[in-house]
C-alpha positions, 0 to 999 in steps of 0.5 A: 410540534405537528404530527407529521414533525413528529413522524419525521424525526422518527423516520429520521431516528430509524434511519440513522440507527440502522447506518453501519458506522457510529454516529454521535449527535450533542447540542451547542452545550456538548450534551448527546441528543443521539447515539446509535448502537454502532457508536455504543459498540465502538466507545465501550459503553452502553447508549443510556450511558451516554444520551443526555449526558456531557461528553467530557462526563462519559469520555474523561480523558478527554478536554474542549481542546481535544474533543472533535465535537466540542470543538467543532461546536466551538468553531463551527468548521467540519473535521474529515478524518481525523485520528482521535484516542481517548478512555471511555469511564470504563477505562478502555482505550479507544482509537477512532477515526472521525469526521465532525461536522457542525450542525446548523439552524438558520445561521446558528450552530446548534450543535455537532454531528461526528461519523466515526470509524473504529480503527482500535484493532488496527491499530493495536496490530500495527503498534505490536508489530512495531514492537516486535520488531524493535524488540531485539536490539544488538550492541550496536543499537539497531533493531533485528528481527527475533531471530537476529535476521534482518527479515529479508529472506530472499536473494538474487539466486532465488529470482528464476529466469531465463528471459534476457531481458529479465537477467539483465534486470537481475543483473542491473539489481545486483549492481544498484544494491552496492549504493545507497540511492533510492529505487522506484519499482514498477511492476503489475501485481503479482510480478514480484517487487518484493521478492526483488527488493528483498534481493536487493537487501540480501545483496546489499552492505546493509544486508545484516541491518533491519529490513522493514516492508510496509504497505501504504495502502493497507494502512489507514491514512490517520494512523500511517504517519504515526506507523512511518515516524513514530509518535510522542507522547502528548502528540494526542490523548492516548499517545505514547513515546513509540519509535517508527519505521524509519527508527526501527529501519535505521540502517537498513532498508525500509520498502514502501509498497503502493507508494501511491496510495500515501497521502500527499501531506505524508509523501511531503514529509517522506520528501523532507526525509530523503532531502535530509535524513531527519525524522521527528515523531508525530507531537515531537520537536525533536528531530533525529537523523536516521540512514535508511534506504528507501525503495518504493513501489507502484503497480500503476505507471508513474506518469499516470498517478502524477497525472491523477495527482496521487503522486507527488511530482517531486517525490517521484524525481526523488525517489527515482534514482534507480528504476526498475520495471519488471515485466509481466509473466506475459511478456516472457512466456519462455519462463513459465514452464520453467516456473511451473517445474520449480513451484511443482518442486516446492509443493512436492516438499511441502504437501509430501508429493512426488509429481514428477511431470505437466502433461504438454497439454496444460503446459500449452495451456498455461503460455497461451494464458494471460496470466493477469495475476502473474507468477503469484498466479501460475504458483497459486495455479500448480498449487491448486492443483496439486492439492487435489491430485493423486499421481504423478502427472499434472493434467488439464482437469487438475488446473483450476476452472478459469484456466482449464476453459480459457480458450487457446484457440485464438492465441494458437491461430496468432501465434501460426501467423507470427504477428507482433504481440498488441504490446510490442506494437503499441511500444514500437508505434510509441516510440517512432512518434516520440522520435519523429517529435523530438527530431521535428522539435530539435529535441526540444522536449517541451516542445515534443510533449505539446506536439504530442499533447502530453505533460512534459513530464510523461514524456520524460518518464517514456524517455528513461524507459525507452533508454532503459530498454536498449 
């Protein structure tokens, strides 16, 4: 070996040390020829403990058949994200997600490299509060909250407007909360899905029963299924007998947040669940029945993640029994003095306050404001303000910088020569060119969506909008 060999693999070794994930290098026999520090931290095990030493030595619990390394040394196939439990010598449970690629010579696999993530506090988060929400089960069987509520704490009443257009969404709550069909929720962030959905619960016959809310996207994708389904016990090392969601939800309703954001394989098998009502557990042959209402939400437009194929089409016409869109703050402006007063009160209670007034100045800056946060933006707003003020009256230098500088200037002058808001002028342009094509078309919609150069399936969902909003 030459020198300049020599300062290569050097260079190389201090590259692949400073990385900030764990990597884990064996040859073709399984034996550690590199372990970085980030790996050592991950496993639990100091890196002299591990180099030039067996995997199954150093890691037990596991086996040839369950070791992502040996097993792609084995196969010579890569692994991508693959969720991985086992013991380290020590005993210590630990949960990675991997991905394993086979490292080869001139057609020859000489050994495996693997890229791990450690997801071991998520996960002990997710299982304990999986726990805590089965913990309390009644006669009946079906898990409650703690306290023997069923974790919804919001009702239609506690929903404040004075938009009609957001009464008559109220109103079309109310009456979808009897049944039990699925229901898609639309709406930008910070609109107030949740606070919606849990109204729906509260209004619902199933308001006694558990309600579970779960974020898809806060979850990692390795972990997620086993979260929504449960697992069995020998599904994978580590793996213990352990209800989901959908067992804990049974009865109740399960809300599923960013429903986008899951992987396709997973939204398949919600698709299997809402056509059948039978879940089985992540290793488990066993399949159960469970009655749960699901309600899902997005904060992008359906037809632009069916497009960008992170919602499945099926999926979408599954669960789209019910559909509410529920409007951003900008689009009705006449709510946000009235949101205001009621966020002032709410703080006056917790921070011991006695506001009793917003200068008309703010308020006239706070409609001409975009609010791209929405309501949790206008309550964040009276919040930081009233955290630094001392008396009675909210002014501009209490509102928080972004907002004091925002300039109303242009907003006023629009406002004066009464246009039409860009949004409604797009919806009303969008809807005379669907028309036009239908009535071209003879209301052939395949042949309306060509003429527009849309998928078919855009313009169904335009279609439902635009019948939505009469």
């Amino acid at each position: 070996m030459n020198l300049t060999d020599t300062k290569d693999k050097e260079i190389l070794h201090a590259i692949l040390s400073t990385i900030d994930e764990g990597i884990h290098a064996v040859d073709a026999h399984g034996v550690t020829i590199f372990y970085n520090h980030v790996a050592a931290k991950l496993d639990g095990v100091e890196g002299e403990e591990v180099l030039g030493k067996h995997v199954l030595d150093v890691f037990p619990s596991l086996t040839v058949e369950t070791s992502t390394l040996l097993k792609v040394v084995h196969t010579g196939k890569p692994i991508h994200n693959e969720h991985q439990s086992y013991y380290n010598i020590r005993g210590m449970l630990i949960d990675t997600v991997n991905t394993t690629l086979p490292i080869i010579v001139d057609g020859e696999i000489v050994g495996a490299v693997e890229i791990a993530k450690d997801v071991t506090r998520i996960k002990q988060l997710s299982e304990k509060l999986l726990d805590l929400q089965a913990k309390v089960k009644p006669a009946d069987g079906r898990p409650r909250s703690a306290k023997g509520e069923s974790g919804a704490k919001y009702q239609l009443m506690d929903i404040i407007t004075n938009d009609l257009s957001f009464k008559q969404l109220k109103e079309k709550a109310a009456k979808v909360a009897q049944t039990s069909s699925p229901i898609l929720i639309y709406g930008e962030t910070g609109t107030g899905k949740e606070l919606f959905v849990q109204a729906i619960h509260n209004a619902s016959p199933r308001k006694s029963a558990p309600f579970i809310a779960q974020n898809c996207a806060a979850i990692p994708s390795s972990l997620l299924e086993g979260i929504l389904f449960g697992t069995s016990k020998g599904s994978y090392t580590g793996a213990t007998d352990r209800p989901g969601l959908f067992e804990i939800a049974n009865g109740g309703t399960l809300f599923l947040d960013e429903i986008n954001s899951m992987p396709l394989d997973i939204q398949a098998k919600l698709l299997r669940v809402l056509e059948n009502g039978l879940i089985r557990r992540v290793g488990g042959t066993k399949e159960n029945p469970v009655n749960v209402r699901i309600i899902a939400a997005m904060n992008e437009p359906a037809e632009k993640c069916i497009e960008e194929k992170t919602l499945r089409p099926d999926l979408y016409y599954r669960l789209n029994v019910v559909n509410l869109n529920i409007p951003p703050l900008r689009e009705r402006k006449g709510d946000i003095a009235l949101l205001a007063e009621h966020f002032v009160r709410k703080y006056n209670f917790q921070f011991g306050k006695l506001v009793t007034q917003i200068n008309e100045d703010v308020l006239d800056l706070l409609h001409a404001y975009a609010w791209p946060g929405n309501v949790r933006e206008l309550e964040h707003a009276i919040e930081s303000a009233m955290n630094i003020m001392d008396g009675h009256t909210i002014t501009k230098e209490h509102i928080p910088q972004h907002i004091a500088a925002f300039d109303g200037a242009s907003y006023n002058v629009m406002n004066s020569t009464q246009l039409i808001p860009l949004r409604e002028a797009l919806m009303e342009t969008e809807k005379n060119l669907i028309t036009e094509a239908l009535r071209k078309t003879g209301g052939n919609i395949q042949q309306a969506a060509k003429l527009l150069n849309i998928p078919r399936q855009t313009l169904q969902y335009k279609l439902t909008k635009i019948n939505d909003d009469k």
